[in-house]
MIGULO-327443 format. One record per residue: x, y, z of N, C-alpha, C in turn. Coordinates in steps of 0.2 Angstrom, whole numbers, plus 2048, in hexadecimal, padded with zeros to 3 digits. Each point is the difference from the previous one (the first is absolute). Example, Ala and Ser with C-alpha at 12.3 -4.5 7.8 and 13.67 -1.06 7.14 Angstrom:
2
8427E48277FC8068008048068007FE8057FC8048068017FC805803
***
This chain:
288
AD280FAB58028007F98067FB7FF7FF7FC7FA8047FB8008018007F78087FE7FD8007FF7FB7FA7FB7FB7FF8017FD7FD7FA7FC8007FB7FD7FD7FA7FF8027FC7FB7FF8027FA8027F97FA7FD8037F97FE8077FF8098017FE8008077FC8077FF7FC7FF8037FB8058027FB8048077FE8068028028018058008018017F67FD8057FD8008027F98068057FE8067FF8028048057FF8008077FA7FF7FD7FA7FF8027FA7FA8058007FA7FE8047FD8058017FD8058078067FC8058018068067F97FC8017FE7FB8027FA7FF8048007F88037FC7FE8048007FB8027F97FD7FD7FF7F87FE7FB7FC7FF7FC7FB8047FD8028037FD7FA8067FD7FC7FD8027F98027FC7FB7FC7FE7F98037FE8068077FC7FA8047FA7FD7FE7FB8057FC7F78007FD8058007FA7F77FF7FA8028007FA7FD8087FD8028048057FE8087FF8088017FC8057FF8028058037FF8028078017FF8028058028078018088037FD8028027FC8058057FF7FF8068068088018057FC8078048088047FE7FE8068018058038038028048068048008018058038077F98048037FC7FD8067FC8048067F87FD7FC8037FC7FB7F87FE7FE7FE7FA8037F98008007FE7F98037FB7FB7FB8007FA8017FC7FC7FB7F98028017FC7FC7FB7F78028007FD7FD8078047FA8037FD8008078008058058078048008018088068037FB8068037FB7FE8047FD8058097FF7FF8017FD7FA8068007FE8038077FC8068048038048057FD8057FF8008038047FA8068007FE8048058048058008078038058018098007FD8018047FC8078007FD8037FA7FF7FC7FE7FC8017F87FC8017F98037FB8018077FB7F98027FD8008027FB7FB7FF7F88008028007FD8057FC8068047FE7FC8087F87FF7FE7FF7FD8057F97FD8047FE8068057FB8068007FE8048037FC7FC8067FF7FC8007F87FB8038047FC8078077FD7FE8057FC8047FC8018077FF7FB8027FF8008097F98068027FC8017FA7FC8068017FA7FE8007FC7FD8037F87FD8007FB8068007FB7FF7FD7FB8068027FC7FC8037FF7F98007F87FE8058057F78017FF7FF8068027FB8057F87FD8028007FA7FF7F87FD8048017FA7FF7FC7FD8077FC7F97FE7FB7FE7FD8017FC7FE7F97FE7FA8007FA8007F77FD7FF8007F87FF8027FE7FA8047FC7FE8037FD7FA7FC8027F97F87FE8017F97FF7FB8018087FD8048058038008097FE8038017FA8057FB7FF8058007F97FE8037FB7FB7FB7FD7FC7FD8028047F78008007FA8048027FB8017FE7FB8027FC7FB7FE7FB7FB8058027FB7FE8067FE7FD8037F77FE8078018048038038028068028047FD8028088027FA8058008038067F98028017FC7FE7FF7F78048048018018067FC8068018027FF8098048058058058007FA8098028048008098018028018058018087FD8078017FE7FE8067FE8078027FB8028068008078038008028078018018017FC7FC8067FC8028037FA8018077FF8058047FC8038047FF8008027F98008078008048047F98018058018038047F98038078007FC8047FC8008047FE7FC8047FB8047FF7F97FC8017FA8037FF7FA7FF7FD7FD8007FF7F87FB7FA7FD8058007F97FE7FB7FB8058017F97F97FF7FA7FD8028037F88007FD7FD8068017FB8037FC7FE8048037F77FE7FE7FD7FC8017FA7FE8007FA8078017FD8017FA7F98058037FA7FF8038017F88027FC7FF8048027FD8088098028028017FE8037FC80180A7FF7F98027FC8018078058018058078037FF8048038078048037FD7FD8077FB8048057FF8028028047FF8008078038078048067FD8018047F87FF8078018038047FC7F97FD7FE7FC8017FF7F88028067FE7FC8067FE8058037FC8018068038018008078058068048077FE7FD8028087FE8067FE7FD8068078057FC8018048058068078037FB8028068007FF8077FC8048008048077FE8057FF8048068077F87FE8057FB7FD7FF7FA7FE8068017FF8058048018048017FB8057FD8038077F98017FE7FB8018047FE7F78018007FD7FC7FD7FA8008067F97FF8048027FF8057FC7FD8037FD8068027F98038038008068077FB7FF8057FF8038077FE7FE8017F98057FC7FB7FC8027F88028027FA7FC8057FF8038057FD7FD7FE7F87FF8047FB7FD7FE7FA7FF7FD7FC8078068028048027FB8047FB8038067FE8067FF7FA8028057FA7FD7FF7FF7FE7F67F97FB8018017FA8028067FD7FF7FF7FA8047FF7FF8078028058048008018077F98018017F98047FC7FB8008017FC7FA7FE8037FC7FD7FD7FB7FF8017FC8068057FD8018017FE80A7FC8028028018098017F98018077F97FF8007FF7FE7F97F77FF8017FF7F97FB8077FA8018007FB7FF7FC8007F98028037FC8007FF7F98047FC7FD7FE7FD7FB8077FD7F97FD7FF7F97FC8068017FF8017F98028097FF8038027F97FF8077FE8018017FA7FA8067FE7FD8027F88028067FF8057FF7FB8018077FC7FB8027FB7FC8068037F98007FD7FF8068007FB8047FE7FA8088028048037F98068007FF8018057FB8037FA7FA8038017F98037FD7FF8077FB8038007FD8018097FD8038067FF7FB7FE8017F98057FF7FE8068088017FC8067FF8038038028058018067FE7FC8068058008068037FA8008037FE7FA8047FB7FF8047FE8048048048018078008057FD7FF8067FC8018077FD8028037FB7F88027FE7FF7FA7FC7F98018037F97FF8078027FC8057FC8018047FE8068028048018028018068007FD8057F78028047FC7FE8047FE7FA7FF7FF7FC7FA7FF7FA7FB8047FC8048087FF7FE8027FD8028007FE8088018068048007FF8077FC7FA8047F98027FA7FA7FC8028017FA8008027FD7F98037F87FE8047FD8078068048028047FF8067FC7FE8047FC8038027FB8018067FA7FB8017FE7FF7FB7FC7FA7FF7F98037FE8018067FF7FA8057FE7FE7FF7F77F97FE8007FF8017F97FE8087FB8007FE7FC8018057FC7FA8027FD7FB8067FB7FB8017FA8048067FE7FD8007FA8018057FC7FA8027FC7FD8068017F88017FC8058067FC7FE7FE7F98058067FB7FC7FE7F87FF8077FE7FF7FF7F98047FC7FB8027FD8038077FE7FB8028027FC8028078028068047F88057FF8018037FA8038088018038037FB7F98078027FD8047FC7FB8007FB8048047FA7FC8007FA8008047FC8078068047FE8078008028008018077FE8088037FF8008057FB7FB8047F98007FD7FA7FA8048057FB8018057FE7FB8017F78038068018058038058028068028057FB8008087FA8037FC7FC7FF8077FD7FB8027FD7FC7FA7FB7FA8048017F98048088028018037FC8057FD8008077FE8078028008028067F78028017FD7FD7FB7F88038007FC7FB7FF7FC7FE8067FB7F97FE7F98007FD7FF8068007F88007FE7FE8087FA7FE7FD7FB7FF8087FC7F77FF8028008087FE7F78037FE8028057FC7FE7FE7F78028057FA7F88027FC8028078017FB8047FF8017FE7F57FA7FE7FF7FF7FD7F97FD8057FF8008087FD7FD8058007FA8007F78017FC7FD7FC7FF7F78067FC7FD7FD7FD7FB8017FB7FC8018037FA8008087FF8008067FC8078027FE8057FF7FD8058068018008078017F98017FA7FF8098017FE8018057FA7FD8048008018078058028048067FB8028058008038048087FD8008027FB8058037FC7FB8088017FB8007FE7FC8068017FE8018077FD7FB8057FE8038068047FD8058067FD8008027FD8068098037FF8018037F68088038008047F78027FE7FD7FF8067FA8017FE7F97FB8027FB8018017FB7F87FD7FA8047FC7FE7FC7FB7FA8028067FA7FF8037FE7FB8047FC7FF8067FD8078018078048067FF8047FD7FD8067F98028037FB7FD8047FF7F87FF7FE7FF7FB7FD7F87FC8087FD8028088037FC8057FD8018027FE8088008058047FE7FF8087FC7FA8047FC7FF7FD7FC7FB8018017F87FD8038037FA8037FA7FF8067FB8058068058018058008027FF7FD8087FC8028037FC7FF8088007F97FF7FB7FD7FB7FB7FB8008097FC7FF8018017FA8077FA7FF8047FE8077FF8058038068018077FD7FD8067F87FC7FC7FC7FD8057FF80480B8008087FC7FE8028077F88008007FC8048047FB7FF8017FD8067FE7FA8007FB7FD8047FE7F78037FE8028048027FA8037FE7FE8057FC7FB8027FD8018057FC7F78048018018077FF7FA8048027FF8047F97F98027FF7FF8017F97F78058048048077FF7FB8058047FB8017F97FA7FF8007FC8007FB7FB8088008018047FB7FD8097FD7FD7FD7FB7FB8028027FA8027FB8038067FB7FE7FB7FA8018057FA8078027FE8067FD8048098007FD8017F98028007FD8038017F97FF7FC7F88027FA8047FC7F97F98017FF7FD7F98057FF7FD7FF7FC7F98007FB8027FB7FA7FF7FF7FB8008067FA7FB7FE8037FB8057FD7FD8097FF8018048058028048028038017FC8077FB8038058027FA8077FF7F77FE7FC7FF7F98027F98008077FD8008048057FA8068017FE8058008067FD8058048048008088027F98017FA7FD8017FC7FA8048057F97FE7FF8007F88037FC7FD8098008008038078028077FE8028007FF8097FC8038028027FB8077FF7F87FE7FB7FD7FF7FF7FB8018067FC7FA8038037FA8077FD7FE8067FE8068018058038038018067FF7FC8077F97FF8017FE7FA8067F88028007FC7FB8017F88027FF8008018078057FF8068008018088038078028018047FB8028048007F98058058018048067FA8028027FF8077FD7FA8017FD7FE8068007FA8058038038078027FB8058057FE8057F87F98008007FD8057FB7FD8068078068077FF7FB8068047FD8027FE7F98038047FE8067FF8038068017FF8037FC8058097FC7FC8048048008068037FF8048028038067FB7FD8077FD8038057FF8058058068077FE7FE8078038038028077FC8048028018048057FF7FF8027F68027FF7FC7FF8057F87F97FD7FE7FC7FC8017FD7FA7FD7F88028017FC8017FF7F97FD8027FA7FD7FD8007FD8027FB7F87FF7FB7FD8067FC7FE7FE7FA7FE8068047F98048017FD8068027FC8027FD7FC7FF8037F87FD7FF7FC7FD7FA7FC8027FC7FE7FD7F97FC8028017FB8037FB7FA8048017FC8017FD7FB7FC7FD8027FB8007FD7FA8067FE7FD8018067FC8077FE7FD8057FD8048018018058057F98067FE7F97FF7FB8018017FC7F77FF8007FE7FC8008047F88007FE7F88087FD8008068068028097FC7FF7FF7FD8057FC7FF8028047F98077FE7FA7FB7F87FE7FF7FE7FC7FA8057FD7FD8028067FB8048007FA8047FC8048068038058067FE8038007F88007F97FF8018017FB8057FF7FA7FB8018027F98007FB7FC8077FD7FE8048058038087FD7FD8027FF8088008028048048018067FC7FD8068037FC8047FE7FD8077FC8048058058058007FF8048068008087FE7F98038017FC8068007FD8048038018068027FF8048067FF8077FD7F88028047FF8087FF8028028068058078008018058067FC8048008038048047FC8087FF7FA8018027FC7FC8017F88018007FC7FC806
***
């Protein structure tokens, strides 16, 4: 447990405003935000997640998904449980929206400086804060973030991009490579089945690219909630505002957790790849 960043204490109304996402959580005394990571204990928000990984692994870079960054390298990736989304078609409910603080069945207690020390032992220099959302373990991936820069270890970050502005640019000093989950081109999409703002994801993307890190961006394709053709041109056309080098992964969906829908064809993958591939350089189907 560790204090947190980005928070406001609201005198006038006995509660605290966290304003790390553009969720804005108002909490009061023993409550926790929509992630189930950050709580208010008697008027400061800690980080529930602090130094708390539920899945430690190695992975080939290409898993991010990332294939213009380091092909080849393997990479330590880590997360906590916890999300500031709630996706109904999300594909890693079980550590996304576990909201038991008290698990610690599965919860293990490693500190920054121990992932650097695993990265030594198995002569890595790369690590991804990744599996769950990372904005949530803010504190945790900062932290660890920085270590890494000292150390000469590079950095990813795979994140919906719901994080405010203010924070993202505190962090992207210490972060070399994004993969932003691009969920519809829809607001209501974003607003009715994913609970969060299309606009703060797009502004995330933007901010990345100005900051000239490296980016990529994945755009998980369902039949029937976000196959409008029309709409992924729309995508298509602000990436390539952005940089037509911009690399894009279109997945295939599999039915997860609230959601069911047939997994997506390999038709329709070949169709957005097509489309994609009239604005953008570089286009890739996963999942299949």
């Amino acid at each position: 447990m560790k204090e947190a960043l980005y928070y406001e204490l609201k005198e006038s109304e006995d509660k605290i405003l966290c304003v790390l996402c553009p969720r804005g959580c108002k909490l009061d005394d023993g409550q926790s935000g929509v992630c189930g990571t950050r709580e208010n204990i008697e008027g400061t928000l800690y980080s529930m997640v602090y130094e708390k990984p539920v899945a430690i692994h190695i992975d080939p870079i290409e898993k991010k998904p990332l294939y213009h960054f380091f092909p080849g390298v393997r990479i330590l990736s880590l997360g906590t449980y916890g999300c500031n989304l709630a996706c109904k078609f999300c594909q890693n409910a079980d550590i996304s929206q576990e909201k038991d603080t008290s698990s610690s069945l599965y919860i293990q207690s490693v500190p920054p400086d121990e992932i650097i020390s695993m990265c030594k032992e198995n002569d890595l220099k790369f690590v991804a804060f990744t599996y769950n959302e990372p904005t949530v373990f803010y504190e945790y991936m900062y932290d660890t973030a920085v270590l890494c820069k000292f150390n000469d270890i590079k950095t990813v970050v795979v994140s919906n991009g719901q994080i405010n502005e203010t924070p993202l640019r505190y962090l992207l000093p210490y972060i070399d490579a994004f993969n932003i989950d691009l969920k519809s081109f829809n607001p209501e999409f974003y607003k009715k089945i994913c609970n969060g703002y299309l606009e703060t994801t797009l502004n995330t993307i933007k901010v990345i690219a100005e900051e000239k890190k490296h980016l990529e961006v994945t755009f998980l394709l369902i039949e029937r909630y976000n196959d409008d053709e029309n709409e992924f041109r729309q995508m298509c056309e602000f990436l390539r505002s952005i940089s037509k080098n911009i690399v894009l992964h279109i997945s295939r969906a599999f039915p997860r957790y609230e959601l069911d829908f047939n997994p997506t064809s390999a038709l329709m993958l070949k169709n957005f790849e097509e489309i994609a591939r009239e604005y953008l350089k570089f286009v890739y189907i996963g999942n299949i």
